[in-house]
N, CA and C atoms as an extended XYZ file, in Angstrom:
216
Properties=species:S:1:pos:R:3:atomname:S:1:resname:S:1:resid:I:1 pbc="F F F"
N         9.623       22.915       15.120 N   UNK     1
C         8.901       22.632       13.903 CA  UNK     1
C         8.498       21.159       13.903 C   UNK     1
N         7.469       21.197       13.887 N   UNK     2
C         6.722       19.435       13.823 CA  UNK     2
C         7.457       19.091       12.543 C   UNK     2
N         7.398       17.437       12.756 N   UNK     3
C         8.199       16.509       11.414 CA  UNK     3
C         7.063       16.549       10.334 C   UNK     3
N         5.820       15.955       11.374 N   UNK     4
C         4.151       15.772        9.965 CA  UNK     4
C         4.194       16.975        9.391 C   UNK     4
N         3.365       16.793        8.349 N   UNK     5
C         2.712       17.989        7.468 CA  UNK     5
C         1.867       18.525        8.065 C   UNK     5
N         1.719       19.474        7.644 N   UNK     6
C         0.946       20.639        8.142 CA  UNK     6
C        -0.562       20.025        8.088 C   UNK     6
N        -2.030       20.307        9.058 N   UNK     7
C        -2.846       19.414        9.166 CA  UNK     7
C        -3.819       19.973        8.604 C   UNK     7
N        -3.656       20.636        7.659 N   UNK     8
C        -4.888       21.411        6.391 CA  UNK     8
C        -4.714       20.630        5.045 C   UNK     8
N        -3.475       19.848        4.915 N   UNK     9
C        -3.504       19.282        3.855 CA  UNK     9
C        -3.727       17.780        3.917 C   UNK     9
N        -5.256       17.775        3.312 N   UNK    10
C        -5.676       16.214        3.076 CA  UNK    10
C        -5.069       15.197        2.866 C   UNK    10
N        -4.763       14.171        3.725 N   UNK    11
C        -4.405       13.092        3.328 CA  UNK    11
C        -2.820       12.536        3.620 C   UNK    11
N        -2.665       13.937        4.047 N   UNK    12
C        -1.181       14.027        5.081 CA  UNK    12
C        -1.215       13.069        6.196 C   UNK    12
N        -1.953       12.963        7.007 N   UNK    13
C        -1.912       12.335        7.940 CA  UNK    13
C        -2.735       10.705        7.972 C   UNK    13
N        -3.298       10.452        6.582 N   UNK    14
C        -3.423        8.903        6.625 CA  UNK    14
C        -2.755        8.131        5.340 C   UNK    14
N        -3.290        7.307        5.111 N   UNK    15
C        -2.253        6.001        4.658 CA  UNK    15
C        -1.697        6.783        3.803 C   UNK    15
N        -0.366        6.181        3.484 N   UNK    16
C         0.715        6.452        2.053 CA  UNK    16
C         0.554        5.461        1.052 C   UNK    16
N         0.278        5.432       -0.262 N   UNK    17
C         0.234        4.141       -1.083 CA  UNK    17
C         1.602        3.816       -1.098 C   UNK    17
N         1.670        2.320       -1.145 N   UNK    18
C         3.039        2.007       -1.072 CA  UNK    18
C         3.727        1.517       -2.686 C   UNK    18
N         3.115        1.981       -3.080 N   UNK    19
C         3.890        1.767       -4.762 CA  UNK    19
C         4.356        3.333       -5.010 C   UNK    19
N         3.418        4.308       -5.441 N   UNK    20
C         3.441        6.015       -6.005 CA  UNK    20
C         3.865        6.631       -4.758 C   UNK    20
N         3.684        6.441       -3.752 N   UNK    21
C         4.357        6.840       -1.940 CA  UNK    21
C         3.622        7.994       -2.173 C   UNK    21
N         2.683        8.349       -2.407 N   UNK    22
C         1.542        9.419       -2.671 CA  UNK    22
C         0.782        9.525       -1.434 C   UNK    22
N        -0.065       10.423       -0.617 N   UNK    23
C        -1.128       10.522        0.449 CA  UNK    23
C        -2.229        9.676       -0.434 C   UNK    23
N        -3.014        8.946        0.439 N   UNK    24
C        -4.486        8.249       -0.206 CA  UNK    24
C        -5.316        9.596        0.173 C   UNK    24
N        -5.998       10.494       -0.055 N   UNK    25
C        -6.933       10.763        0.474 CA  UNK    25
C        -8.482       10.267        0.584 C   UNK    25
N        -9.338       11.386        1.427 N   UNK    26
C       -10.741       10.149        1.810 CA  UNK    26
C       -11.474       10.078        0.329 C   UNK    26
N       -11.001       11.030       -0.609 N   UNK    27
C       -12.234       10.755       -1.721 CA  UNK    27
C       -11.909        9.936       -2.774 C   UNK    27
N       -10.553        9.289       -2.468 N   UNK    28
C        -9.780        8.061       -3.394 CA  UNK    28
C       -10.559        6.979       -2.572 C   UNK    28
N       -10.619        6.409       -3.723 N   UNK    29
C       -10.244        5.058       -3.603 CA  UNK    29
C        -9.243        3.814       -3.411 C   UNK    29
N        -9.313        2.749       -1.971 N   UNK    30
C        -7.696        2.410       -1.770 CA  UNK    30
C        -7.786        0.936       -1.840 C   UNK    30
N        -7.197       -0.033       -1.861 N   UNK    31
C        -7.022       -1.254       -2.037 CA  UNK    31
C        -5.837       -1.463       -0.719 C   UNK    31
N        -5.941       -2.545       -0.223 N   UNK    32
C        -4.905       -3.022        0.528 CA  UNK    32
C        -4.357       -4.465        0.395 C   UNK    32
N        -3.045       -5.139       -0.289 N   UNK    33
C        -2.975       -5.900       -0.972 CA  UNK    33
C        -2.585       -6.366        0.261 C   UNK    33
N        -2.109       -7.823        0.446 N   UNK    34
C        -1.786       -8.379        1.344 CA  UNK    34
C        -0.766       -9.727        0.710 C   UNK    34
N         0.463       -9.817        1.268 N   UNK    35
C         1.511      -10.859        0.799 CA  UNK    35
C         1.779      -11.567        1.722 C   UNK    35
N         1.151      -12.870        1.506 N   UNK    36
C         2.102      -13.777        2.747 CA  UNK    36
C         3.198      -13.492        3.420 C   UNK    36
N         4.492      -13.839        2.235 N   UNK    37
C         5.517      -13.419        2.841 CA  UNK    37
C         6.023      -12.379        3.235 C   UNK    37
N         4.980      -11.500        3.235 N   UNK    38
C         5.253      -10.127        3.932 CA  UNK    38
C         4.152       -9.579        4.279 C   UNK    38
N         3.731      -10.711        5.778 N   UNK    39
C         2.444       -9.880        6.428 CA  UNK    39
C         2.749       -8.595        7.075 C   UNK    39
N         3.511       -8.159        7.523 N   UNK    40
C         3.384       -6.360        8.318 CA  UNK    40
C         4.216       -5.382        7.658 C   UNK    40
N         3.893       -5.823        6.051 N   UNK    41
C         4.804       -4.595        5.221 CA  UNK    41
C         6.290       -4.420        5.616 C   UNK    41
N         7.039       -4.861        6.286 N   UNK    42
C         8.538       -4.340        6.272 CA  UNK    42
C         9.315       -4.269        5.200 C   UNK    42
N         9.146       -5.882        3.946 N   UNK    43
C         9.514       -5.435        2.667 CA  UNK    43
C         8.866       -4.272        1.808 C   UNK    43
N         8.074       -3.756        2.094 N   UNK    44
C         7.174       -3.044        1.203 CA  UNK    44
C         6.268       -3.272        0.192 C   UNK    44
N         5.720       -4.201        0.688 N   UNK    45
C         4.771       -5.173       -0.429 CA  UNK    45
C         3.493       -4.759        0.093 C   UNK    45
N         3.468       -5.507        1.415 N   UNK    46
C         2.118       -5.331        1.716 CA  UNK    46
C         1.437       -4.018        2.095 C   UNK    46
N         0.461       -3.788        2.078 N   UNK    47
C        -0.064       -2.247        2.296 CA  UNK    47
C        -1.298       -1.478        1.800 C   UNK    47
N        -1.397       -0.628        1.789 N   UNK    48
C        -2.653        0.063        1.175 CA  UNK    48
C        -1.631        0.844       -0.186 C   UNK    48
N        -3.105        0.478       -1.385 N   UNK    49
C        -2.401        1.168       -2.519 CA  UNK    49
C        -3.422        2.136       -3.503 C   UNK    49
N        -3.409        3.095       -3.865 N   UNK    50
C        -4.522        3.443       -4.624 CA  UNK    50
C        -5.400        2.738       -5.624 C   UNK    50
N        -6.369        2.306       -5.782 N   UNK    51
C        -6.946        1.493       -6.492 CA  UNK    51
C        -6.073        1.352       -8.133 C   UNK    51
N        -5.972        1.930       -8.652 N   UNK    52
C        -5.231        2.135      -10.114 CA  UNK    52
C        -4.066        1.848       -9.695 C   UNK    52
N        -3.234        2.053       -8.638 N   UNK    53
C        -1.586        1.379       -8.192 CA  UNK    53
C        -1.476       -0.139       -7.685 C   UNK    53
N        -3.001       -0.580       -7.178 N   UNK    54
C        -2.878       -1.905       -7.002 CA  UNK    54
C        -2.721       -3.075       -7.896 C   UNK    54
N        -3.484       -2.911       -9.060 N   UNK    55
C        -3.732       -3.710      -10.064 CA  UNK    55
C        -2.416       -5.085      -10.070 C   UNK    55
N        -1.162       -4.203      -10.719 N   UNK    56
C        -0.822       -5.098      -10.803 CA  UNK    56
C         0.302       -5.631       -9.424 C   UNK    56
N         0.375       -5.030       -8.160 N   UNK    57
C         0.248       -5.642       -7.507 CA  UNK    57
C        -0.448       -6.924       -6.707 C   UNK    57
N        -1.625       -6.838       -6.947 N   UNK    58
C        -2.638       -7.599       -6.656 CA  UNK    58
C        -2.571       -8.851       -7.205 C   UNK    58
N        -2.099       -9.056       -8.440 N   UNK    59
C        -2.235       -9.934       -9.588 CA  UNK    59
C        -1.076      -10.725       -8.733 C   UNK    59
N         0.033       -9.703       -8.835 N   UNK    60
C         1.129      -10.955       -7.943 CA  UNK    60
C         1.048      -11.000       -6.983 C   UNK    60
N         0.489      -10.462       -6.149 N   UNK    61
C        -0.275      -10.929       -4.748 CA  UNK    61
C        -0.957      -12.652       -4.687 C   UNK    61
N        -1.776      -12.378       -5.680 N   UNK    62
C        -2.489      -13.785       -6.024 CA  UNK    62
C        -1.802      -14.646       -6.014 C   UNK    62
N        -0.797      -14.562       -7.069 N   UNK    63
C         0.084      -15.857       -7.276 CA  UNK    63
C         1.046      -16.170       -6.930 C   UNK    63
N         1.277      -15.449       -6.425 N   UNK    64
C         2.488      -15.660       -5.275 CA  UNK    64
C         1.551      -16.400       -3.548 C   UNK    64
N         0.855      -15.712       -3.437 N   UNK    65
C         0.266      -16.367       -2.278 CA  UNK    65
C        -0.733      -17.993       -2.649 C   UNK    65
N        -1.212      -18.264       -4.102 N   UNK    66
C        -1.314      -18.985       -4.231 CA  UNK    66
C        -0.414      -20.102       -4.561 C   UNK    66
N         0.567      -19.871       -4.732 N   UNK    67
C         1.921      -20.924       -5.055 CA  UNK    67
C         2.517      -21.101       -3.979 C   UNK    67
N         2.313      -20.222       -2.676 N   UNK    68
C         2.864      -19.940       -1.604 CA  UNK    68
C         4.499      -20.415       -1.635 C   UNK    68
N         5.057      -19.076       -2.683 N   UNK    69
C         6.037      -18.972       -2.990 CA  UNK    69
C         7.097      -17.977       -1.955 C   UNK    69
N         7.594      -18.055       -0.648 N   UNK    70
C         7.733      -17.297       -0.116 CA  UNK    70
C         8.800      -16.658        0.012 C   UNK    70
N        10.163      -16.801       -0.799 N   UNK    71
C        11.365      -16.246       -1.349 CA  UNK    71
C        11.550      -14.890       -1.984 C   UNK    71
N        10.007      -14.738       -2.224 N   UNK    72
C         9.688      -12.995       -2.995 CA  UNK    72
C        10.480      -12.080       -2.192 C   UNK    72
């Protein structure tokens, strides 16, 4: 038994938002926030997020990378 999902269901097999851990599918819309202190996502910050899940990620994205506060 394969681990992936089955490959009829959309969105199984590309990005996961990393806030709702939801499938993005292609007819969403996605944002990909980006955190200094966590350029390759291992904390779980950085990533692709559904547009409506980014918001307020994004916001502290900003200010945190603008304060370049990197203790987050």
């Amino acid at each position: 038994m394969p681990l992936d999902m089955a490959p009829d269901r959309e969105g199984a097999n590309g990005p996961w938002c990393a806030s709702c851990k939801a499938p993005i599918t292609k007819a969403q819309r996605s944002v990909r926030v980006q955190f200094d202190s966590d350029p390759h996502g291992f904390r779980g910050l950085t990533g692709e997020y559904h547009e409506a899940c980014s918001k307020p990620f994004a916001s502290l994205a900003h200010v945190i990378n603008v304060t370049k506060f990197s203790r987050f």
